[in-house]
N, C-alpha and C positions, 0 to 999 in steps of 0.2 A: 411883310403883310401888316400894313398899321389895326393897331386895335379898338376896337369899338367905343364912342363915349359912350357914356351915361344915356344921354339924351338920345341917341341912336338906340339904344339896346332897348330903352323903353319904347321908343315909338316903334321899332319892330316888332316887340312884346304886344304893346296895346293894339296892333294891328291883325296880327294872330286872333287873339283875345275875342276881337271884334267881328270877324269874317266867322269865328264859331259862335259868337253871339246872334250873329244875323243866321246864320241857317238854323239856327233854334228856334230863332224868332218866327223863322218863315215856316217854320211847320204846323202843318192845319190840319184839323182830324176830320174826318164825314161826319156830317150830321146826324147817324147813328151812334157816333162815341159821343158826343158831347155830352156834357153834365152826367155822365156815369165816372165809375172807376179809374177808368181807363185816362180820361183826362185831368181827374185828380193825381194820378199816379205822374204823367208825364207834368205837368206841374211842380209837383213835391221835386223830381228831379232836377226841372230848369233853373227852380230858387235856389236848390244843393249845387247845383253849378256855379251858379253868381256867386253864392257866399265862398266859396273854394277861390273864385277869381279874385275874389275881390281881400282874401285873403293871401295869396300868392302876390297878387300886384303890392300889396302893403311890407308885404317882407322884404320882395326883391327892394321897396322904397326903402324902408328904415337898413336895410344892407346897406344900400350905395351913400344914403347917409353920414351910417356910423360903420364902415369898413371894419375897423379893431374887432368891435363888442360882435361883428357878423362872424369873424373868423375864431373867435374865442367861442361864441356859443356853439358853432359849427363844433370845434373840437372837442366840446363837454358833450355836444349829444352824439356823435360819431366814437367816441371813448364809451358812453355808456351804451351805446349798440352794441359795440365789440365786447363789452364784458358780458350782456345778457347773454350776445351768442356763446361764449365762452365757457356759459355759468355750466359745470362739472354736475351730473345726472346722480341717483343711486346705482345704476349701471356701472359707472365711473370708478365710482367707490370701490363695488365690489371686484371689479379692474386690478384696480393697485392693492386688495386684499388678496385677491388670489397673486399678483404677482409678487406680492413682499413675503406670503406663505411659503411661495415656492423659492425666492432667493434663500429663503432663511432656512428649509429644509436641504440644502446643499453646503451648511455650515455645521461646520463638527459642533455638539453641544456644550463642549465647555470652551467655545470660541466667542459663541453667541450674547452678544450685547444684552442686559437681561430687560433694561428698560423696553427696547424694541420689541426683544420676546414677549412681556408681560401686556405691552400694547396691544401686539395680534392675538394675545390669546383672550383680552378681555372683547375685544373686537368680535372676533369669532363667537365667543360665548353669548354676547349679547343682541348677534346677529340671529345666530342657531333658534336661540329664545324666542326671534320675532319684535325685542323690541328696542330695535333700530329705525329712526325717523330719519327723514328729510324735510326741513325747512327752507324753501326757496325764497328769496326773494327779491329775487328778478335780476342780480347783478353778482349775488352771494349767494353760500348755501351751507346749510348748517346741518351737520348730520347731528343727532343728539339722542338721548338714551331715555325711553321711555318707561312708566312702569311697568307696565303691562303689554301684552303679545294683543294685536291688532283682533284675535278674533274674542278674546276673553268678555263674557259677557257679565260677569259677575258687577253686583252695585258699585263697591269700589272701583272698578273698569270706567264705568258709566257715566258715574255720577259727576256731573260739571264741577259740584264745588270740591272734590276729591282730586281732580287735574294737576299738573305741576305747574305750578307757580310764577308767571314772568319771571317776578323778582328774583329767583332762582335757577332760573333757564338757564345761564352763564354756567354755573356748576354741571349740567345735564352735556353741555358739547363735546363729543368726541372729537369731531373735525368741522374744520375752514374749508370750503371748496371756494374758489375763486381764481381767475383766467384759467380754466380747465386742470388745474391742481386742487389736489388736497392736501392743504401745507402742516398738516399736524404729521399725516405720513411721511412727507417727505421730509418735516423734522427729527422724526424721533428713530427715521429707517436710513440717515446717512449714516452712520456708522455701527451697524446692525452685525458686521462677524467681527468686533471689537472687543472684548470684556474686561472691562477696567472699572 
């Protein structure tokens, strides 16, 4: 089965394009809709149609173009779908908290790696508290320690200039979530019934 040029595939495209342009075109409202709502609305729509084609037609162009730059941008923005989808919830979290609790409670206590131990136990502690955050951002996700429990109303709570500090945000992260892992746990809990 020979494959398609260029110039076929557009003129197939622009002929699509165009058979839904004309039945657009050909639609006509009763003279009860005219100048109301109704045919502004169907309006707004037919313009959002053209600029969509006419945006579609421009990409598949600079595609067949520039082949390389189509298949590279394709792969940066289908990699960064895959990681949004991927991005790891506070659900997640508390997932691999309860299940590194539970490996760890099946390891004799002077077996138990104490780094690992002192991780779930400030984890827990600071989960108990209320203040455990999650910062998404949209491909990553930052779990981090706040000062205060979410319902604390006190001024220091409140007050915007009392907040923790970008510049110090870095110090605040307990964990990395990113491709549906949370890599601080799963660094500090691979060798977790070790004690050396």
């Amino acid at each position: 089965m020979p494959f398609l040029t260029n110039s076929l595939r557009k003129s197939i495209l622009n002929s699509k394009f165009s058979v839904i342009k004309h039945k657009i075109d050909n639609i006509t409202l009763p003279e009860r809709l005219k100048g109301t709502i109704v045919e502004k609305w169907g309006k707004y729509w037919k313009h959002l149609y053209l600029d969509y084609q006419e945006v579609v037609l421009g990409v598949l162009k600079d595609a067949s173009d520039k082949p390389a730059k189509a298949v590279i941008v394709g792969m940066i923005g289908s990699s960064l779908y895959y990681c949004a989808k991927e991005n790891p919830d506070e659900e997640r979290f508390l997932q691999e908290l309860r299940k590194h609790q539970n490996e760890v409670s099946l390891v004799e206590e002077s077996l138990l790696n104490p780094i690992a131990k002192d991780h779930l136990v400030m984890v827990e502690r600071v989960y108990n508290a209320g203040q455990l955050r999650r910062l998404s951002l949209g491909i990553v996700s930052f779990m981090w320690l706040d000062d205060f429990n979410k319902e604390t109303a006190t001024y220091r709570a409140t007050c915007s200039y009392l907040k923790p500090e970008w510049s110090t945000f870095h110090r605040r992260i307990i964990d990395v979530g990113f491709l549906d892992q949370w890599w601080n746990f799963r660094r500090k809990m691979t060798n977790y019934d070790i004690n050396y």
